[in-house]
C-alpha positions, 0 to 999 in steps of 0.5 A, spaced: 416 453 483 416 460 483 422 464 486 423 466 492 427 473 490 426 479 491 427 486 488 431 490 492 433 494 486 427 496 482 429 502 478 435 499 477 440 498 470 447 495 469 452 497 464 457 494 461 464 498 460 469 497 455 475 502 452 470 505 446 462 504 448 459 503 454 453 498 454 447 500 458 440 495 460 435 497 463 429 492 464 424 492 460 428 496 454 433 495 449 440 495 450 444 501 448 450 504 446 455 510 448 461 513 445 466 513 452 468 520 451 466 525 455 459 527 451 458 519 451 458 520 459 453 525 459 449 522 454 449 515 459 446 520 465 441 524 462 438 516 459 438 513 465 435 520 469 429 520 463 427 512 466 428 514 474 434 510 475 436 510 483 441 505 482 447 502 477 452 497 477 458 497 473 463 492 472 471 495 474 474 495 467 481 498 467 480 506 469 474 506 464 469 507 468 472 512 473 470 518 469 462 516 468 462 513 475 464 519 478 459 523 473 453 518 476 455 520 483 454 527 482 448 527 479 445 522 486 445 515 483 448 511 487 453 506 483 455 499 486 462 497 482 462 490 481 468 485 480 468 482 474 469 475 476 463 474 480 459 477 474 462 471 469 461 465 472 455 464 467 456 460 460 453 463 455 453 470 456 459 473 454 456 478 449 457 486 451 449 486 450 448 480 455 453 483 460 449 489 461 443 486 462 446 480 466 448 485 471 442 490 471 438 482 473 443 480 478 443 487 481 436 487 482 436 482 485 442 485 491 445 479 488 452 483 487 458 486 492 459 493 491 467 495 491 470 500 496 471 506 493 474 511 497 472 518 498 474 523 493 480 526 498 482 520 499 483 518 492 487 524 490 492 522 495 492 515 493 494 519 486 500 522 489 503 517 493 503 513 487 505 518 482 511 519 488 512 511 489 513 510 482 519 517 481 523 513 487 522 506 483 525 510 477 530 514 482 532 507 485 533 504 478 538 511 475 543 509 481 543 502 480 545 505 473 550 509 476 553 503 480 554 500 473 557 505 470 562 506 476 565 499 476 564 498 469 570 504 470 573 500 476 571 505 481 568 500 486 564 505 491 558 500 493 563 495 495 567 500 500 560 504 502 553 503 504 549 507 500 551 510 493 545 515 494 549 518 500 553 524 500 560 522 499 558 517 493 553 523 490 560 528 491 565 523 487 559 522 482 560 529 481 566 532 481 567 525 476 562 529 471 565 535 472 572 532 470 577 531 476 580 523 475 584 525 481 584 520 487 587 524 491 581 530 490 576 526 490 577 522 496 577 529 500 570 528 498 568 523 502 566 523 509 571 524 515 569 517 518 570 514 511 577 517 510 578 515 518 577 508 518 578 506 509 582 512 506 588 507 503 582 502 501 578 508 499 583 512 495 586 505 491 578 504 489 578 512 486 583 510 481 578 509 475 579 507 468 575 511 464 572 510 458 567 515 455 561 512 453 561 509 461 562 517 463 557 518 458 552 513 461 554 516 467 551 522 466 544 520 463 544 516 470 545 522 474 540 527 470 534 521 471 537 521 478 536 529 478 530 528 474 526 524 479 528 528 485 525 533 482 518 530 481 519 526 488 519 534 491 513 536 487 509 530 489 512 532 496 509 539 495 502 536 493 502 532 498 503 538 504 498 541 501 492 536 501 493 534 508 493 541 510 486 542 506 483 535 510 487 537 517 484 544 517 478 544 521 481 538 525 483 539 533 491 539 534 493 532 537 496 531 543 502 528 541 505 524 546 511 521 544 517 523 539 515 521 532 519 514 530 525 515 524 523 513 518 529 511 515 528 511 508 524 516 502 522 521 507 516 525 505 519 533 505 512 535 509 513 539 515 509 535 521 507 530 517 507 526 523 501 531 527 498 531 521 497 524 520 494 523 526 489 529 525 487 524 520 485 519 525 481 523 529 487 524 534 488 517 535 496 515 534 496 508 530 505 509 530 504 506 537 503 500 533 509 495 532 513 498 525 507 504 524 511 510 522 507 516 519 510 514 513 508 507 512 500 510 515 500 515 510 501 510 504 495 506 509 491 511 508 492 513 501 488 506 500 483 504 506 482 513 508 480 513 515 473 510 515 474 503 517 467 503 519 466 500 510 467 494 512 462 491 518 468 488 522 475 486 523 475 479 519 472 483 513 477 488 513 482 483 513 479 479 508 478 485 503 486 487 505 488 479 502 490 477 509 485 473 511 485 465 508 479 463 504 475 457 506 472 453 501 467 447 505 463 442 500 459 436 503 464 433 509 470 436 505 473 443 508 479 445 507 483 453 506 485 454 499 491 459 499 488 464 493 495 469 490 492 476 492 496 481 494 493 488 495 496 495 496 494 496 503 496 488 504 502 489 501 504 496 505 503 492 512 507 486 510 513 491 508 512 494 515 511 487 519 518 485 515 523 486 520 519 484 526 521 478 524 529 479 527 526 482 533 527 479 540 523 484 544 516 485 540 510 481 542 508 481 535 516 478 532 516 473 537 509 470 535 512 470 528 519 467 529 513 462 532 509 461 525 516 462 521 519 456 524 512 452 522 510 455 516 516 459 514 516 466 513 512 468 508 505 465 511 509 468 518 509 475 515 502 474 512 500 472 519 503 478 522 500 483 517 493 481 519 494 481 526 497 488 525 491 490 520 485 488 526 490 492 531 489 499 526 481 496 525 480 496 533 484 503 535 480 506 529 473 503 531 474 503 539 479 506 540 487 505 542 485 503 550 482 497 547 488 495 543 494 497 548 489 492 554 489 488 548 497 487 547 499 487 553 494 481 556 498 477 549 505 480 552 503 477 558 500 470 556 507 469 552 511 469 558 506 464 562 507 461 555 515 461 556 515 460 562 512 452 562 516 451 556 522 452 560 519 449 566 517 443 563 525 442 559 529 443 566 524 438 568 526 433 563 533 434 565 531 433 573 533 442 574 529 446 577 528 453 576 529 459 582 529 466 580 535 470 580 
């Protein structure tokens, strides 16, 4: 019985990509091998332009493939970068040699999804917020270092304030450093509503029993702590400069409404928020429920702007790991719960969070009604994809579209409320009168 597949690659070629050579087959040829430095790169594109190859598949190994990935793409060879797992699942074939041409066969069949790879803009910022995300992990890390070293020296400030990264605590750290042990001075330090509401709790807390190698850790805390404020300020400044290149010939928004405080790790960039809407084409996605300029930019450092790469809104969020996965054989369907959790799943989780403790919000209310079936954790799941598929229809069709959208869900929750209230006073023979 012959096959009925197709080519749609003819001049295609599949490489294999490991930490020291890249494996290359093309069909019809023997497999070779490539040094993975920079001349070994070269070398793997001049082959493959010798043999008239338009198209390749790599597998995603680590960040080894980015540098000849790139180099491909430059020189007009579309590159497919493919999932490792949709590549494997044939026994027999875990060699490198037999990878490459097990990949270049399936490619020329289509039988391969490509990965989203973003533009190259897209990608140096995506660089930057995670240069600047893992400074604020380490930044976080050398306060609660500090803490320690302060209680270990029963100096108890985090039991006293709310924040040991604020002002007052960050002076007393100081002066501790400098060498005054004085409480009385050191409480001079603190802000005037500490001192107003806490001054005898306060002073009594200040009065520490020193030990030099805790002051000594102290001060290497607090040199971290400086250190990464620094490198959180020059990442800072990358990032101002890079959303001035994408921003540059883009009309100015029509920003309607003050921009939405964002609480904590504000990037030091002047009008970030007009700037992020640039981003969109004008399109301000912080009308969103718990969408700050922050939180999109951090979005859009993964997804760029161009939601147009995923056909619709349930591809979209499938790719961001919030969609559940379907697995249907003979009579049996059922939904597997597959542990995924992408970057950009993960940042609209974290802005969907608090949603959870408001009594206003449209989107909080349909998730205290998931919570209490299915717990807060698919609740916020649940959320995040609901909010992701409002970010993909204001991207694609534009915010009309989704604020109609919200405001129809809004009202269906009153008439669903409404009845619910109906049919209890009705239980209890009540009848309900408006006020």
């Amino acid at each position: 019985m012959e096959s009925k597949l197709q080519k749609i690659h003819a001049q295609g070629a599949g490489i294999d990509v490991g930490s020291r050579q890249f494996f290359v087959g093309i069909e019809n040829q023997e497999v070779k091998s490539f040094d993975t430095f920079t001349s070994g790169c070269h070398q793997v594109v001049e082959y493959l332009q010798q043999h008239s190859i338009t198209s390749v598949a790599m597998e995603a190994t680590g960040v080894y493939w980015i540098t000849l990935h790139d180099m491909l793409r430059d020189v007009g060879i579309e590159v497919a970068v493919v999932n490792g797992r949709h590549v494997k699942h044939v026994p027999g074939r875990k060699t490198d040699v037999k990878d490459c041409m097990w990949i270049s066969e399936l490619h020329s069949y289509g039988l391969l999804k490509k990965s989203f790879i973003p533009e190259a803009e897209v990608k140096e910022m995506r660089h930057y917020m995670r240069l600047r995300e893992n400074h604020i992990e380490q930044k976080v890390k050398a306060v609660q270092r500090m803490d320690k070293a302060l209680v270990m020296m029963n100096i108890r400030l985090s039991s006293l304030v709310s924040d040991v990264q604020g002002q007052s605590s960050l002076r007393i750290i100081q002066a501790i450093l400098k060498g005054e042990r004085n409480a009385g001075v050191l409480l001079t330090l603190c802000d005037s509503r500490i001192i107003k509401h806490k001054k005898e709790q306060m002073q009594q807390c200040l009065n520490g029993f020193y030990k030099p190698e805790q002051l000594f850790a102290l001060k290497q805390s607090w040199e971290q702590y400086e250190f990464s404020e620094k490198q959180i300020a020059d990442c800072d400044l990358c990032i101002d400069a890079l959303l001035q290149k994408l921003t540059i010939n883009k009309p100015a928004p029509v920003l309607n409404a003050k921009p939405k405080r964002i609480y904590h790790n504000k990037p030091n960039v002047e009008n970030l928020h007009k700037m992020v809407q640039q981003l969109y084409d004008g399109k301000d996605l912080t009308v969103l429920p718990g969408i700050t300029s922050y939180s999109l930019l951090k979005f859009f450092s993964v997804t760029g702007n161009n939601l147009k790469n995923w056909q619709t809104e349930n591809h979209f969020t499938a790719w961001l790991g919030l969609a559940p996965n379907q697995y249907q054989s003979g009579k049996m369907k059922k939904y597997r719960r597959v542990k995924s959790n992408t970057e950009a799943g993960q940042i609209l989780k974290e802005c969907v969070q608090p949603l959870l403790r408001s009594k206003h919000v449209a989107l909080g209310v349909f998730g205290k009604r998931i919570a209490s079936r299915r717990g807060p954790s698919i609740a916020i799941k649940a959320m995040a994809r609901k909010l992701a598929c409002w970010i993909y229809r204001i991207v694609t069709k534009g915010l009309d579209f989704v604020e109609n959208g919200i405001k129809q869900y809004e009202e269906r929750q009153k008439k669903d409320t409404l009845k619910w209230l109906e049919k209890k006073a009705k239980e209890l023979n009540y009848t309900l009168a408006p006020c």
